[in-house]
C-alpha positions in Angstrom: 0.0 0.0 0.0 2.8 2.2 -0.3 1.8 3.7 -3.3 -1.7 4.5 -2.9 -0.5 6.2 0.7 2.0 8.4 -1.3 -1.0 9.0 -3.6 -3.5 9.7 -1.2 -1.1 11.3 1.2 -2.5 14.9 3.2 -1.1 17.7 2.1 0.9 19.8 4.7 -1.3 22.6 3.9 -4.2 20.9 5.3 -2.7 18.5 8.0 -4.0 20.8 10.6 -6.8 22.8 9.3 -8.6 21.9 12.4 -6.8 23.7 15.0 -6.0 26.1 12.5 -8.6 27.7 10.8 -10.9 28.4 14.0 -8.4 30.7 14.5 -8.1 32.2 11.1 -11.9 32.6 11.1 -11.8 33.9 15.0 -9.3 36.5 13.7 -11.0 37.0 10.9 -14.2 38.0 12.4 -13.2 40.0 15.0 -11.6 42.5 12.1 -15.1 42.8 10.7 -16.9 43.3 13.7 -14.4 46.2 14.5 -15.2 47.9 10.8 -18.9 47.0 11.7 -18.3 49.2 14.9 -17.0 51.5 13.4 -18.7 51.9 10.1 -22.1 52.2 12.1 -20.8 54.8 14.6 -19.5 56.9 11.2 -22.9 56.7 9.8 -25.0 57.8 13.1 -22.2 60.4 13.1 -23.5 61.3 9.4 -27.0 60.5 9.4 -27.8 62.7 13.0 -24.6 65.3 13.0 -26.0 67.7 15.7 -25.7 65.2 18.2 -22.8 63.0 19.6 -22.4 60.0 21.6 -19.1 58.4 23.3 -18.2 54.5 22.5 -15.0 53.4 25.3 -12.3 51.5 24.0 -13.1 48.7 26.1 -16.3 48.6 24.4 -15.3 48.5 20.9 -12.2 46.3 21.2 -13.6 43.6 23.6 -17.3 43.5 25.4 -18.8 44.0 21.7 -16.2 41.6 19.5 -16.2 38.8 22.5 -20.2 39.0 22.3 -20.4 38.2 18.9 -17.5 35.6 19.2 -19.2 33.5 21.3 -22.5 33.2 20.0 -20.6 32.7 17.0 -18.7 29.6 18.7 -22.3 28.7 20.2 -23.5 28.0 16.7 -20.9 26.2 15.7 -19.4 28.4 13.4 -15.8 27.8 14.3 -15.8 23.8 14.5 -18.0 22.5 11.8 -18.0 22.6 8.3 -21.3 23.9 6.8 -23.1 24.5 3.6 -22.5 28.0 2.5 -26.6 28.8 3.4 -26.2 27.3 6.9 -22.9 29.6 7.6 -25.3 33.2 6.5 -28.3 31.1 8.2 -25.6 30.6 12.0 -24.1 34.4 10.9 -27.8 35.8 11.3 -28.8 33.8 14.2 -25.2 35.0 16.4 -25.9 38.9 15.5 -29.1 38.8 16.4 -28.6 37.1 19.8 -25.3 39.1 20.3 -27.2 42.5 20.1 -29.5 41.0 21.9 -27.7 40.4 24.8 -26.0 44.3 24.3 -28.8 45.4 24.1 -29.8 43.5 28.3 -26.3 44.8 29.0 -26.9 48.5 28.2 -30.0 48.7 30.0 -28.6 46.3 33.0 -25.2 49.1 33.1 -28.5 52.1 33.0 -26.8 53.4 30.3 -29.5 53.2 27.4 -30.2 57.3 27.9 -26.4 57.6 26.5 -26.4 54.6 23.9 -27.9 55.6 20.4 -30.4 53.2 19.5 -29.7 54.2 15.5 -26.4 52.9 16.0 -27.3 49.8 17.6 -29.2 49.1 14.4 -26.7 50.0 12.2 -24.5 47.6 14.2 -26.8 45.1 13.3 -27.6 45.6 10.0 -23.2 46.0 9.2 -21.9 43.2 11.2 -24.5 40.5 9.8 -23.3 41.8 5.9 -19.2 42.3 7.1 -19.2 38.6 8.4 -21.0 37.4 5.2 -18.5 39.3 3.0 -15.9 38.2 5.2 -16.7 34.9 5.9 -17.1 34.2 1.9 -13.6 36.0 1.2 -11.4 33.9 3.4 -13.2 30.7 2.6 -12.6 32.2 -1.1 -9.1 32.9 -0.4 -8.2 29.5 1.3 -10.3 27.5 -1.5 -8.1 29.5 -4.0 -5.1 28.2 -2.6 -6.4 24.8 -1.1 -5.0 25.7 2.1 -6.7 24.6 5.7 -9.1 22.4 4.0 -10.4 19.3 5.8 -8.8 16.1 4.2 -11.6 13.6 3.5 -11.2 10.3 2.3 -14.7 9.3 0.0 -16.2 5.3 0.1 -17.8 5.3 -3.3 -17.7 6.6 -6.7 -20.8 6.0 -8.3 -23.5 8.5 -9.8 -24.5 10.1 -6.1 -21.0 10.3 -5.5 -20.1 12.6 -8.5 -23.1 14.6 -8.2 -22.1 15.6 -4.2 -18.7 15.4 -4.9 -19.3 18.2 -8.0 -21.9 20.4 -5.5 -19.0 20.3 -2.2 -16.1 21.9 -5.0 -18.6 24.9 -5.8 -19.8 25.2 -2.2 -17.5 28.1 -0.5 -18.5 27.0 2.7 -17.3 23.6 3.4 -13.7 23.9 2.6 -12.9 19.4 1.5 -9.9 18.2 0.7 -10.9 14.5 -1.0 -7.7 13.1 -1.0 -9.0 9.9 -2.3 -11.6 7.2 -2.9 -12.3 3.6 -2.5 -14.6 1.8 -4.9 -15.1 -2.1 -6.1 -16.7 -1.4 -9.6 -15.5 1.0 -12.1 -16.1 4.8 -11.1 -17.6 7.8 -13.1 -15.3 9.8 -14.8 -15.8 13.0 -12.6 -14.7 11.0 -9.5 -12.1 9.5 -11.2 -11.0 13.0 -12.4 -10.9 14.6 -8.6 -8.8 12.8 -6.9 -6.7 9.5 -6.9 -8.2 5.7 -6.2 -6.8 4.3 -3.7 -8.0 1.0 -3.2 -11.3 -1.3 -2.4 -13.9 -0.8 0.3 -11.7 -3.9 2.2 -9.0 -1.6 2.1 -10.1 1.5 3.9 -8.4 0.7 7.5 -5.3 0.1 5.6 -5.7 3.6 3.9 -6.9 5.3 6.9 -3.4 4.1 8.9 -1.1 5.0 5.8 -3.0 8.9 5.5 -3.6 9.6 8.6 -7.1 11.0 7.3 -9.5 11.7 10.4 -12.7 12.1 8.1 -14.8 9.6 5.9 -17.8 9.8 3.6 -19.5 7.0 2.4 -21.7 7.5 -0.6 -22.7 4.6 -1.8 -26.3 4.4 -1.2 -26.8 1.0 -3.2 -25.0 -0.8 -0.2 -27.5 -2.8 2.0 -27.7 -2.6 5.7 -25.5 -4.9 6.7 -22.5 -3.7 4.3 -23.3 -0.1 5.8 -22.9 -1.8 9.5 -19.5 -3.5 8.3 -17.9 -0.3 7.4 -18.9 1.7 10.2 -17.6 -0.1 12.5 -14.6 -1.5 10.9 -14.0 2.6 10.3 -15.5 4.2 13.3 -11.8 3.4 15.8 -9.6 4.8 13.4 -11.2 8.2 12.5 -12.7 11.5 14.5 -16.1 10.9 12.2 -17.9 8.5 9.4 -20.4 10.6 7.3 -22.9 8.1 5.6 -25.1 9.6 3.0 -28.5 6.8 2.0 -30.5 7.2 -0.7 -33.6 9.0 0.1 -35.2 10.1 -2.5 -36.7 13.7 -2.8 -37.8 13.4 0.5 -37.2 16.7 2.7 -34.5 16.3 4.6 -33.6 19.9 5.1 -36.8 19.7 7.6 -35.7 16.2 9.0 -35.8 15.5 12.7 -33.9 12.2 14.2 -34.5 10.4 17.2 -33.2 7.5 18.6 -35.2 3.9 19.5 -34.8 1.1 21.6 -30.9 2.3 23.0 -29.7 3.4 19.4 -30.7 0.6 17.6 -33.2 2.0 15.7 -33.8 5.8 13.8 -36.9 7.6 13.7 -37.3 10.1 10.9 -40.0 12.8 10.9 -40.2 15.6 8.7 -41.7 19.1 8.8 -43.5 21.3 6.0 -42.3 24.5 6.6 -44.8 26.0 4.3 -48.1 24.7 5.7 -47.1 26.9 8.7 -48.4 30.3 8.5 -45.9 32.8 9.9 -43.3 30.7 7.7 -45.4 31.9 4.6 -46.0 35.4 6.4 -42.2 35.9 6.6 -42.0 34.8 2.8 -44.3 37.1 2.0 -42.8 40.2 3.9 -39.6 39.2 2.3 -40.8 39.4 -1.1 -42.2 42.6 -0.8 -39.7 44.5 1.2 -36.8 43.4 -1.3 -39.1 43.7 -4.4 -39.9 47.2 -3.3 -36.4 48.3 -2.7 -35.6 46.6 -5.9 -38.3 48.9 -8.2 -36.6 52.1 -6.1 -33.1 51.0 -7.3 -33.6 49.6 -11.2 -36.4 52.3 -12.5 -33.5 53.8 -14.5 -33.0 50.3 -16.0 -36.6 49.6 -16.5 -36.7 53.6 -18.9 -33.8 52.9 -20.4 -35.2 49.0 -21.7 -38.1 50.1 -22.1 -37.0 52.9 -24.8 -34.5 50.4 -26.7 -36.8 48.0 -27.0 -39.6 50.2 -28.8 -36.8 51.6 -31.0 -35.5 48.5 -31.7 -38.7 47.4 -32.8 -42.4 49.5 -32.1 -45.0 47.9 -30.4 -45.6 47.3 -26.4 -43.3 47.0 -24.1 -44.5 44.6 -21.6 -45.3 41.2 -23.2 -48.4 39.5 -20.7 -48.1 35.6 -21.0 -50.5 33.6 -19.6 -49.1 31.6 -16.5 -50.4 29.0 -13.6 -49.7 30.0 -10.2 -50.5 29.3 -6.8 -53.4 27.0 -6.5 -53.1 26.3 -10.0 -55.2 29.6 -10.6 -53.7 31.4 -13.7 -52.1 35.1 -14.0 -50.7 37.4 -16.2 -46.9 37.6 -16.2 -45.1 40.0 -17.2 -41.8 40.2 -19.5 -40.1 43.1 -21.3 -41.2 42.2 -24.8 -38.3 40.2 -27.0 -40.0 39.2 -29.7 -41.7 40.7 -32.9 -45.2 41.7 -32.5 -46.4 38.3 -34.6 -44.3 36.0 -32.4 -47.3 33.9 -32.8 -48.1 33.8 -37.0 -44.5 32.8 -36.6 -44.1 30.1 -35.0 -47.2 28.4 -36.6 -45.5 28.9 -39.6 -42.3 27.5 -38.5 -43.3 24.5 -36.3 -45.8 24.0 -39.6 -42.3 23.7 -42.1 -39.5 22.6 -39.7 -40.3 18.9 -37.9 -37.1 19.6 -35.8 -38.2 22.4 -34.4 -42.0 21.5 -33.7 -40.1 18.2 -31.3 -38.2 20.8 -29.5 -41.2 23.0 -28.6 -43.2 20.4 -27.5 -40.2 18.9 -25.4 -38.8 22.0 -24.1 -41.5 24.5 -24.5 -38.9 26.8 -26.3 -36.6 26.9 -29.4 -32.9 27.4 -28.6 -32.3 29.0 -32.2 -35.7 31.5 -32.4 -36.2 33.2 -35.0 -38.9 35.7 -33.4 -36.5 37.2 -30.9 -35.8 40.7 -31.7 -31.8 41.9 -31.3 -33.1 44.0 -28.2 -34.7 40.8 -27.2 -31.4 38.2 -27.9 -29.5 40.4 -25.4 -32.2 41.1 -22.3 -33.1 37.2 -22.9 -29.1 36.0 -22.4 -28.6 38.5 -19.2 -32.4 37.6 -17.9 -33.1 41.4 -18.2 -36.1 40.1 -20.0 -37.8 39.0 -16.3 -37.2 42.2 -14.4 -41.0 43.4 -15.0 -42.0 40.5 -12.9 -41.0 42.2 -9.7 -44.7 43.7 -10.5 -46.3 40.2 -10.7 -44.3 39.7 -7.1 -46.0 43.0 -5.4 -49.2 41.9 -6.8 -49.1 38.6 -4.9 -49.2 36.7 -8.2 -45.1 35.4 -7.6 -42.5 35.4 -5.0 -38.1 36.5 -5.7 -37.7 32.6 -5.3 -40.2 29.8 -6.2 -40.7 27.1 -9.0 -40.4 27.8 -12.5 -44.0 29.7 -13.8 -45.2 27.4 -16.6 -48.2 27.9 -18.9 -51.3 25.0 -18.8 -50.0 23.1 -21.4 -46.7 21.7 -19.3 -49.1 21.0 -16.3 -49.2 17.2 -17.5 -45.6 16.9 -17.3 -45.0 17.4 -14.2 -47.8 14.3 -13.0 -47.9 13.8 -9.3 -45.1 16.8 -7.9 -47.9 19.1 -9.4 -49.5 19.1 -6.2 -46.2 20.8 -5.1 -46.2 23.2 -7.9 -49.4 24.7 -6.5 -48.3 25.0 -3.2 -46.5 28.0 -3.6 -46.3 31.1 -5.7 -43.6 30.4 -8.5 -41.0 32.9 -8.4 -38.2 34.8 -10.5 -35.6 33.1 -9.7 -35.1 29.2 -8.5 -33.2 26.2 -8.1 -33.5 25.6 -11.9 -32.1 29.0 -12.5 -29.0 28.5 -10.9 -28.3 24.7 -11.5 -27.9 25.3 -15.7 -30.9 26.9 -16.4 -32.0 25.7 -19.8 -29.1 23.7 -19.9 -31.2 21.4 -17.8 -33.6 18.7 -19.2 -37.5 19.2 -18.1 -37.0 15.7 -16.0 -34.5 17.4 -14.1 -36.4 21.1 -13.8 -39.2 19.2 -12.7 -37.1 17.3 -9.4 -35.6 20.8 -8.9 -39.2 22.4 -8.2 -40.4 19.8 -6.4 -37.3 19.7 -4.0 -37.5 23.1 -3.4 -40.9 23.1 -2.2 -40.7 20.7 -0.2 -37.2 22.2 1.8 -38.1 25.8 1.4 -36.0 27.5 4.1 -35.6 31.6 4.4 -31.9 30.7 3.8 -32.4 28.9 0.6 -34.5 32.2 -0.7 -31.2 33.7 0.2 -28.7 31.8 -1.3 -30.5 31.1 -4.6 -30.6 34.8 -4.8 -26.8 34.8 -4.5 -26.2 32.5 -6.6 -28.7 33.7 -9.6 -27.1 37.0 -9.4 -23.2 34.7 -10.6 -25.2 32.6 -13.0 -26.4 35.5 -14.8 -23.2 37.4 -14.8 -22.2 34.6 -16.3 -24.8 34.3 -19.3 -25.3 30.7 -18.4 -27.3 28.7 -20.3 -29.6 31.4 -20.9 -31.7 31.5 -23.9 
């Protein structure tokens, strides 16, 4: 085994990324909690000159950064590696329980009458986006240069495997170093590309004494119980942690609750739906139209200077209404700068009539890659999704939400069989998972899945992050069309 331990060896860089980077990240955050400080007592300064209030230096450099630090540590933000959505998710949590807890302290020291409560809500409102920033810089930083990530050998290289394997390299948050895999059958050729093999399942205590490696994940949900039970505990005295991941369907694990049976031996799984309760929907809804609103304040130069291209470009409205199903499977008007010629639809009759490729695209796909309707205005708002920005009406309106399933007309309602019943759960939205996975580089199948996972794991956070991300897909023209 001497050659698949120099193979799968762990970089000196990483070797001890555990007791290094809480420290990195502890330093780290303290440096933007100080420009958080001070950033918000510049603006109260600004925003309310006539009047001035004292900070000490005790206060700035050590009750307010320890505060944060430990609710920080309290949520684990120091000694687990999480999803990029659960690090902004632990982030929001430890401000708002750190203020809190300033907030008992200044009225506990009777100093509220001195305190300005603006800045206390600047302080909130900077810290919670300066640890974000920061947080996703340094992860960025040490990603770019592979340095304090945790080494991680993988059990499996199959079609699960290369799917988490590819979603943990774009994830900035939980910072792997696969430094090799075990697998009995031949592996997929992503896998195989990541990292080196270093053997058979039968060989992972040998591998694990050669590396030194301290973390496992096994992703081979085709194993049965009793080859699941063989690995853990051949694995389990050699290693700080075995992470097993089954095969579970689309069911909705971000809302799943474990408990233990009979001493251990056996798992109960519950789940919750998030959206059947009502202050969960509330909060969606305030969400929506708080950033939707802010949103129309910020882009109404964009939306006169679209809408004047596009009528010079080529006369006729401006807002194209389509016909779309929504919540309850009730149907709306939504809208869409128009990017087609005013007989869109002459046109396509003729062409689906004439060109047999085309007509099986459409009714695949519900759209032509190469369309010949699309006005020049139109090619360029449809490849940046500028196209979609009047929609931010359809979301004030109640009619969508920022982040939802794709809106689809009445004719795709029979594809998407029994996960329709998700579909009208919620309003469909702007943006979405399918938005940022590929966009129409996805097949309907897979939009579909993507819908009906997200409906069934909505989570604030996820609203959040698909936000983010949409923002870096379209920057990136990908797969639009």
């Amino acid at each position: 085994m001497e050659t698949l331990s120099t193979k799968g060896s762990i970089s000196i860089k990483n070797k001890y990324s555990n007791e290094l980077l809480p420290i990195v990240l502890v330093i780290a955050d303290y440096i933007a909690i100080w420009l958080a400080e001070y950033t918000s007592y510049g603006l109260r300064d600004f925003l309310v000159p006539e009047t001035h209030f004292h900070l000490s230096w005790l206060s700035i450099h050590v009750i307010v950064p320890v505060v944060y630090i430990l609710f920080l540590q309290l949520h684990h933000l120091y000694t687990r590696r999480m999803q990029f959505w659960q690090v902004i998710s632990g982030l929001f949590k430890s401000v708002f329980y750190a203020v809190a807890l300033l907030i008992f302290f200044i009225y506990i020291a009777q100093t509220a009458a001195s305190t300005s409560r603006l800045f206390v809500a600047l302080l909130w409102l900077t810290s919670f986006f300066f640890l974000i920033a920061e947080r996703y810089l340094v992860k960025h930083i040490l990603g770019h240069f592979k340095l304090l990530q945790l080494p991680v050998l993988i059990m499996g290289a199959g079609k699960t495997a290369a799917i988490v394997l590819d979603y943990f390299k774009h994830d900035t948050g939980v910072s792997y170093d696969f430094i090799g895999y075990l697998e009995d059958y031949t592996p997929e050729a992503k896998v195989a590309a990541m990292m080196p093999h270093l053997g058979r399942f039968e060989d992972a205590e040998d591998v694990i004494r050669q590396t030194g490696v301290q973390h496992v994940m096994v992703i081979a949900p085709g194993l049965s119980s009793d080859a699941v039970q063989d690995i853990v505990y051949r694995v389990q005295p050699l290693v700080k942690k075995v992470a097993f991941m089954p095969d579970m369907g689309s069911l909705p694990l971000a809302t799943l609750d474990t408990e233990s049976l009979i001493d251990g031996h056996i798992v109960s799984f519950s789940f919750r739906n998030n959206l059947a309760l009502w202050y969960n929907r509330a909060v969606k809804r305030v969400f929506d139209v708080i950033c939707t609103s802010l949103g129309i304040v910020c882009l109404s130069p964009f939306f006169l200077a679209i809408a004047i291209w596009i009528y010079k470009d080529s006369p006729g409205p401006i807002i194209f209404k389509h016909r779309r199903v929504g919540r309850n499977g009730k149907e709306f008007n939504c809208y869409k700068f128009r990017s087609m010629c005013v007989d869109a639809d002459i046109k396509l009759k003729e062409l689906l009539a004439r060109d047999l490729q085309a007509r099986k695209e459409w009714e695949t796909e519900f759209k032509l890659k190469n369309d010949p309707r699309i006005t020049k205005s139109g090619a360029f708002l449809r490849k940046t999704s500028l196209d979609e920005l009047p929609q931010v009406f359809n979301v004030l309106k109640g009619e969508m939400s920022l982040v939802g399933p794709r809106p689809i007309i009445q004719a795709e309602v029979p594809k998407y069989g029994p996960y329709i019943k998700d579909f009208y759960m919620v309003r469909p939205g702007i943006t979405g998972m399918w938005q940022t996975s590929g966009r129409s580089d996805t097949t309907y199948e897979e939009r579909v899945q993507m819908d009906t996972w997200y409906v069934r794991n909505w989570n604030v956070w996820f609203d959040i992050v698909l936000i983010w991300r949409t923002i870096a897909v379209v920057l990136k023209h990908k797969g639009a069309y």
